[in-house]
C-alpha positions as CSV (number, residue, x, y, z in Angstrom):
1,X,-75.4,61.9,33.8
2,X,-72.1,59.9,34.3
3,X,-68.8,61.6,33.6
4,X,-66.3,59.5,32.3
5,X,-62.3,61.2,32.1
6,X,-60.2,60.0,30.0
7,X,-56.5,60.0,28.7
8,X,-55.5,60.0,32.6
9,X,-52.0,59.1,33.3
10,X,-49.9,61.0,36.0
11,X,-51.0,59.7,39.4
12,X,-50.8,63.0,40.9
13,X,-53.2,64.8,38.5
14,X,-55.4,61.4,39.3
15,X,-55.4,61.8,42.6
16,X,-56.4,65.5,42.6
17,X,-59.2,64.6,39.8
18,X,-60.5,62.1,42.3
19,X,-60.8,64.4,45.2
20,X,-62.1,67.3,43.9
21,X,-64.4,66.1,41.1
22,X,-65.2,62.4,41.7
23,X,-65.6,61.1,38.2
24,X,-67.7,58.2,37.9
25,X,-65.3,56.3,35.5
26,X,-61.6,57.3,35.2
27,X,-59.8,56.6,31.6
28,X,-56.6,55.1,30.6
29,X,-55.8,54.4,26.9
30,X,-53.2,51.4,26.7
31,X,-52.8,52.0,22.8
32,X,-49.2,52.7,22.0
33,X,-49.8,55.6,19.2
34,X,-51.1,57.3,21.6
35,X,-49.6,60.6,22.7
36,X,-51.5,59.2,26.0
37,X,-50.2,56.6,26.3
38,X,-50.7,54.7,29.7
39,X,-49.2,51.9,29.8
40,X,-45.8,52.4,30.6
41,X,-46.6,53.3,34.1
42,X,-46.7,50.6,37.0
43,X,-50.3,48.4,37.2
44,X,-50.1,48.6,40.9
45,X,-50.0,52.3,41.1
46,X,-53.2,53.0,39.2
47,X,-55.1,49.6,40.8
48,X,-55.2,51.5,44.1
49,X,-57.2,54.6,42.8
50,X,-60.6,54.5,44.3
51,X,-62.7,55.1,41.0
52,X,-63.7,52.9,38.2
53,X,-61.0,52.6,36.2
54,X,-61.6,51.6,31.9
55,X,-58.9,50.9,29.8
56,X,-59.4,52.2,25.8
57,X,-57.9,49.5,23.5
58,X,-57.2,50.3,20.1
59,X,-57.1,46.4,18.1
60,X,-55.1,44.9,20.4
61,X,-55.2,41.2,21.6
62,X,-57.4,39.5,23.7
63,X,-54.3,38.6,26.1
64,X,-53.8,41.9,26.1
65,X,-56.8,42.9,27.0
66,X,-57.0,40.8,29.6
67,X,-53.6,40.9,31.3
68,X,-54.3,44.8,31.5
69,X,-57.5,44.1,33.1
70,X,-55.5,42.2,35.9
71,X,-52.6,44.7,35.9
72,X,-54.2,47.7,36.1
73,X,-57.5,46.4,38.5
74,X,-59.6,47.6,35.4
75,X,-63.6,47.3,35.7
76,X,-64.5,48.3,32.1
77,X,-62.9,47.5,29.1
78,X,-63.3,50.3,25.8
79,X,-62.8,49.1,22.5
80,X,-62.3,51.8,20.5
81,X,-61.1,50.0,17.4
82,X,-62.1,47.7,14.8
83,X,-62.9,45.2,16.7
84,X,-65.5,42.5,16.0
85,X,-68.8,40.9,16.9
86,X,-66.6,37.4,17.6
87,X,-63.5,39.5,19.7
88,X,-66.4,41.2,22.2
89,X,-67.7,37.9,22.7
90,X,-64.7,35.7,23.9
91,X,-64.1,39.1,25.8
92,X,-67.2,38.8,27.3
93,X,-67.1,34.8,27.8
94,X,-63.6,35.1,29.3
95,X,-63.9,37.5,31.9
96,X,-66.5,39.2,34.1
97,X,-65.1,42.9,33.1
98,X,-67.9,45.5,31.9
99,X,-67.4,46.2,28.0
100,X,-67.7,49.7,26.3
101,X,-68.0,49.7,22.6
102,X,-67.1,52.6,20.8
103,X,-68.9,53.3,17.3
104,X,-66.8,56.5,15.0
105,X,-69.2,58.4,13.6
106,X,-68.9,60.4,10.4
107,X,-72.2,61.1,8.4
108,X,-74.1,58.8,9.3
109,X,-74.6,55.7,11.4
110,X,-75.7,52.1,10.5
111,X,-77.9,51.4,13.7
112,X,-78.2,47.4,12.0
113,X,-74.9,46.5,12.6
114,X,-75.1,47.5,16.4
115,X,-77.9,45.3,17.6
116,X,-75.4,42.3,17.5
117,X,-73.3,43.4,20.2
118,X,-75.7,44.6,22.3
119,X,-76.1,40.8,24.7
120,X,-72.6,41.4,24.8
121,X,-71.6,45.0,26.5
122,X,-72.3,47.4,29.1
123,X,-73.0,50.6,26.5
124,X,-72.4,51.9,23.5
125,X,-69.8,54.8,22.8
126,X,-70.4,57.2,19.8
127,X,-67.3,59.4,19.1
128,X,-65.9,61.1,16.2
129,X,-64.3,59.2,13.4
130,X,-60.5,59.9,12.9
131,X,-57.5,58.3,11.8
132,X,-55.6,58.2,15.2
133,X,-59.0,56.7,16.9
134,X,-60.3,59.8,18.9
135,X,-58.3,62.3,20.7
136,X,-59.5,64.7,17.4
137,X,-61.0,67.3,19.6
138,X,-63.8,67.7,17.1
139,X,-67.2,67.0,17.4
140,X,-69.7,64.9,14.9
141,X,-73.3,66.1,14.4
142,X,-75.0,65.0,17.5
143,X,-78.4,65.4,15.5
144,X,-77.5,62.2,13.9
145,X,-78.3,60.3,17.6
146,X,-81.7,61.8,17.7
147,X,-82.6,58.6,15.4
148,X,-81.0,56.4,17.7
149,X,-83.3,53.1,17.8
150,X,-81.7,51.0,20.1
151,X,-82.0,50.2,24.0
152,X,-78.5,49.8,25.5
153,X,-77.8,53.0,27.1
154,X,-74.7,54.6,25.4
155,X,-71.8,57.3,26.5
156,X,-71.2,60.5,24.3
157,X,-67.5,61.9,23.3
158,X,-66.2,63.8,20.6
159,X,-65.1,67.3,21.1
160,X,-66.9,67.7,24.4
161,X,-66.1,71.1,25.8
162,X,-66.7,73.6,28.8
163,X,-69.8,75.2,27.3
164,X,-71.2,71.7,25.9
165,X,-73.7,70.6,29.2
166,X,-76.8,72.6,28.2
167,X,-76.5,70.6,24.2
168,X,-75.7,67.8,26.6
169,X,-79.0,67.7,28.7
170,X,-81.3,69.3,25.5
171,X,-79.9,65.6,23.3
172,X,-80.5,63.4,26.9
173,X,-84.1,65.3,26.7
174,X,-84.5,63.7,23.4
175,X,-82.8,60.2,23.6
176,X,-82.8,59.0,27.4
177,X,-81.0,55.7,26.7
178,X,-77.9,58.8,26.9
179,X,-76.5,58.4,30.4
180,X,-73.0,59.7,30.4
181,X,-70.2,61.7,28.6
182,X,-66.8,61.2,28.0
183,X,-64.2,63.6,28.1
184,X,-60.6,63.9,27.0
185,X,-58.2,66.5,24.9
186,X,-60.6,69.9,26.0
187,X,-60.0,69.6,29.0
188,X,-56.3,69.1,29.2
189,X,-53.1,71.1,30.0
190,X,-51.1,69.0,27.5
191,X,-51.3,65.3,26.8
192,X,-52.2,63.1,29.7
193,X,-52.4,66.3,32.1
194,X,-56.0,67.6,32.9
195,X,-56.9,71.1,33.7
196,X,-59.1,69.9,37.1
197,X,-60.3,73.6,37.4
198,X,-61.7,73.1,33.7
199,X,-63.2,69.5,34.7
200,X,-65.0,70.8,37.8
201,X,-66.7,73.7,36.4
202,X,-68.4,71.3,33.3
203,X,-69.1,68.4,35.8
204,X,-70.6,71.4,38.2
205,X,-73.2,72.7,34.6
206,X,-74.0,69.0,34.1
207,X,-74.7,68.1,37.0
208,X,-77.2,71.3,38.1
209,X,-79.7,70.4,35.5
């Protein structure tokens, strides 16, 4: 089970994440609404960190996207907004960066209109629908993945908390194409800060099963 972190954005609290967790994927969100908000902070700094680094893109442009990728020695791109079928491919076309696409679930979930992207990205990312894009803190009915039809793997998020690994494994159980988890606001001291103490102890329960 991979463990994605995101929201990261004081080196120092990176720094101690890596060494005493080791996350397999280390988040920065480069969308400007957010009270996480990354991308004030030098490219150069971040490019050095020895972990995969994605950067979460809320509808922003491909140049964007792209110059971050270069700035910040990003491997995976998130989008995590509105974006299209025809955006993820020129992303895809244009550079050789893995793509996450994040789907926000409320009640339900139209499987259909994922199979186009699927050529196209690394996984899937199912979080909870809100109006600032994520961050919420508040999970979705996880029950609504059991009916997931699809065969690209896919990342969970939405409300993820200390106590969540044993609902984590008992969904994997049941749907195997879920092979990771992505973390944020539960885990945090305030914005941006991560409680590493908090971190360990859920990566420790998820990774004992």
């Amino acid at each position: 089970m991979q463990v994605k972190v995101c929201g990261m954005r004081e080196p120092e609290n990176i720094q101690t994440l890596i060494r005493e967790v080791g996350p397999d994927l280390m988040g920065m969100i480069f969308y400007p609404k957010s009270s996480r908000y990354a991308g004030e902070k030098e490219g150069q700094e971040f490019s050095s960190f020895p972990v995969s680094k994605v950067g979460v893109f809320v509808n922003a442009s491909l140049e964007e996207v792209l110059g971050t990728v270069n700035d910040y020695g990003l491997s995976f791109v998130q989008l995590h907004g509105d974006e299209d079928l025809k955006f993820v491919k020129k992303l895809h076309q244009q550079s050789a960066v893995k793509i996450i696409k994040v789907f926000r679930v409320e009640d339900q979930v139209n499987w259909k209109s994922l199979e186009p992207f699927e050529p196209y990205i690394e996984y899937f990312l199912f979080d909870t629908q809100t109006k600032m894009y994520g961050g919420s803190g508040r999970k979705f009915d996880w029950a609504l993945l059991e009916q997931y039809p699809l065969k690209k793997q896919f990342l969970l998020s939405g409300g993820i908390d200390e106590d969540s690994a044993s609902m984590i494994h008992a969904l994997a159980n049941k749907v195997p194409q879920l092979v990771g988890v992505d973390i944020n606001s539960k885990f945090e001291e305030s914005p941006g800060l991560k409680d590493i103490g908090k971190i360990r102890r859920f990566v420790e329960a998820l990774r004992e099963n």
